[in-house]
N, C-alpha and C positions, 0 to 999 in steps of 0.2 A: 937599036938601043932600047927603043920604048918597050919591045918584046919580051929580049931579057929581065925587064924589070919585071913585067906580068908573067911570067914565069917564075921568076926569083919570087914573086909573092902568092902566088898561086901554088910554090911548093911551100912556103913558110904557113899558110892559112890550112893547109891541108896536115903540117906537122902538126900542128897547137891542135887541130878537132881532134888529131886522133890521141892526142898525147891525153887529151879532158878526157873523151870517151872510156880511154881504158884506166884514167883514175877514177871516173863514175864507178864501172863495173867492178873493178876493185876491191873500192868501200862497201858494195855492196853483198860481195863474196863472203868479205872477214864479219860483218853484220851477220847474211845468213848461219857462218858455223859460230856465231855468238848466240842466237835463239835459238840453234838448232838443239844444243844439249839442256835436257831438261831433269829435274830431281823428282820424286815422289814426292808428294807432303800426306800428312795428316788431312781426314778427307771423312764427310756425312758421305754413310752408303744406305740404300734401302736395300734388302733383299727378302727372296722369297724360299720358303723351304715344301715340300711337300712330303702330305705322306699319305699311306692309304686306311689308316685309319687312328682314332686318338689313342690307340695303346703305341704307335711308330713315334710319339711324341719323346716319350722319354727318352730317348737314343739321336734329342736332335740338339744337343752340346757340340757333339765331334762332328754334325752335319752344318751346324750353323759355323765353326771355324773353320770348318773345310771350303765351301760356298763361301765364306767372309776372303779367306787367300787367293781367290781367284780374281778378286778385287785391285789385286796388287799386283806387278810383273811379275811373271812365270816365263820360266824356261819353255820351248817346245819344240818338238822337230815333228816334221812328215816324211812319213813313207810310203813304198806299196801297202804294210798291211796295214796301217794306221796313223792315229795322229797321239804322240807322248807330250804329257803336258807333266814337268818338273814343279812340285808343288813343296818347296823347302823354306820358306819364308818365314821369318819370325817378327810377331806383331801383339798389338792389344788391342781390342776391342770393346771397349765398354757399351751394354746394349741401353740403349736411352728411349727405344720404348718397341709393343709389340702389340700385332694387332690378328685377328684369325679373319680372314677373306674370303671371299665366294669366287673359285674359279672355275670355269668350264670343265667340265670334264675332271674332276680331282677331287676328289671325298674330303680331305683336308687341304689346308694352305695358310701358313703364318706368315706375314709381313712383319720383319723385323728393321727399324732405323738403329743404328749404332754409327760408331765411330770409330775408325780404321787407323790406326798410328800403328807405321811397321818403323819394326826396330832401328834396321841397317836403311833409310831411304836409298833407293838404288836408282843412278845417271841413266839415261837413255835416251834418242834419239826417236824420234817421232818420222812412222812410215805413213801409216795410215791410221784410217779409221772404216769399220766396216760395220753394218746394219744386218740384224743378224734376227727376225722374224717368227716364230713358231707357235702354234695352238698349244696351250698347257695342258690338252686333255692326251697331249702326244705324248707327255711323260709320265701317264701311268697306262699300262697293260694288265688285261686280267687280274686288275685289282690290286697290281702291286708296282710301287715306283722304279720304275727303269732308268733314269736320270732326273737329280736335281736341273734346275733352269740352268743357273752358272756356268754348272758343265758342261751343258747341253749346247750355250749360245759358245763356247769357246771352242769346243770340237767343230764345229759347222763354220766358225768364224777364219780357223788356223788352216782349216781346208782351201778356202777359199782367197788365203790370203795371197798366193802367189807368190810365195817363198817357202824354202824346205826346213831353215831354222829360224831364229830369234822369239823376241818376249810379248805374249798374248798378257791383255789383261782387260777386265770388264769395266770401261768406266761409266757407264750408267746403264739401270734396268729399267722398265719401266710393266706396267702390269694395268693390261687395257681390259675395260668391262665387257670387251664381247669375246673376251676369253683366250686373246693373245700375247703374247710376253715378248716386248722389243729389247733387244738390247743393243748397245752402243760398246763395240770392240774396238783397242787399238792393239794395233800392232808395231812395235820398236825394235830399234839394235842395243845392244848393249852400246855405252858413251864409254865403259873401261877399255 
């Protein structure tokens, strides 16, 4: 008789943990897909532009909004022959200040701080984040610029990323005095 009972309780004590355990885990689940979807906001960027000499200035309007959208999620996919980065985004940028810099290797270089409010904010899911490295004396050749930074840190980033589509986008640059340029990429899925 006394057997039965420590059995009878030994299966009751073993129901109740696991019954707790799997409502722990649970709460836990419906939390993670509660943080997981995230929105774009309005956001201080600093960027950098280059060029190879001060008459490339004038033509750096459509370089500085192009470099400023890369800011924001882009489309991209990979393949064998490349990496496609969808750049459709619509945004404002008011520039709040600007400054002309000494980089390694680069005849010119403006540091521009602005302010990035894209129109449509767009949901997304957060995969990663990737660190993304290079000499800024790599983005000019024989005197002429081969790629802005932006570009530059997203191609090398979307390659690496270990997925063949979803949304690249630079959320922080950083621009070091012994003439290298970090950036800070993430990579998401669309939340639509």
């Amino acid at each position: 008789m006394k057997r039965t009972y420590i059995y009878l309780l030994l299966v009751l004590c073993a129901l109740m943990t696991q019954g707790l355990f799997a409502f722990g885990s649970k709460e836990k689940e419906e939390t993670g897909l509660k943080d997981s979807v995230q929105t774009e906001e309005k956001r201080r960027i600093s960027l950098v532009l280059v060029s190879s000499s001060p008459a490339d200035q004038g033509s750096s309007a459509g370089s500085l909004a192009g470099e400023a959208s890369l800011f924001l999620f882009q489309e991209y996919a990979v393949s064998e022959t490349g990496v496609k980065i969808s750049s459709s985004r619509r945004f404002s940028m008011p520039v709040e200040g600007r400054k002309q810099i000494g980089l390694s290797g680069v005849p010119l270089a403006v540091e521009y701080e602005l302010e990035l409010i894209p129109s449509a904010p767009r949901a997304y899911r957060k995969v990663r984040e990737l660190e993304v490295v290079f000499p800024a004396e790599e983005l000019v050749s024989s005197g002429r610029v081969r790629l802005q930074p932006g570009r530059r840190a997203l191609l090398e980033a979307a390659k690496k990323s270990g997925m063949n589509t979803g949304l690249i986008r630079i959320k922080s640059m950083e621009y070091k005095r012994r003439g290298d340029i970090v950036s800070l990429v993430e990579i998401a899925r669309s939340a639509d």
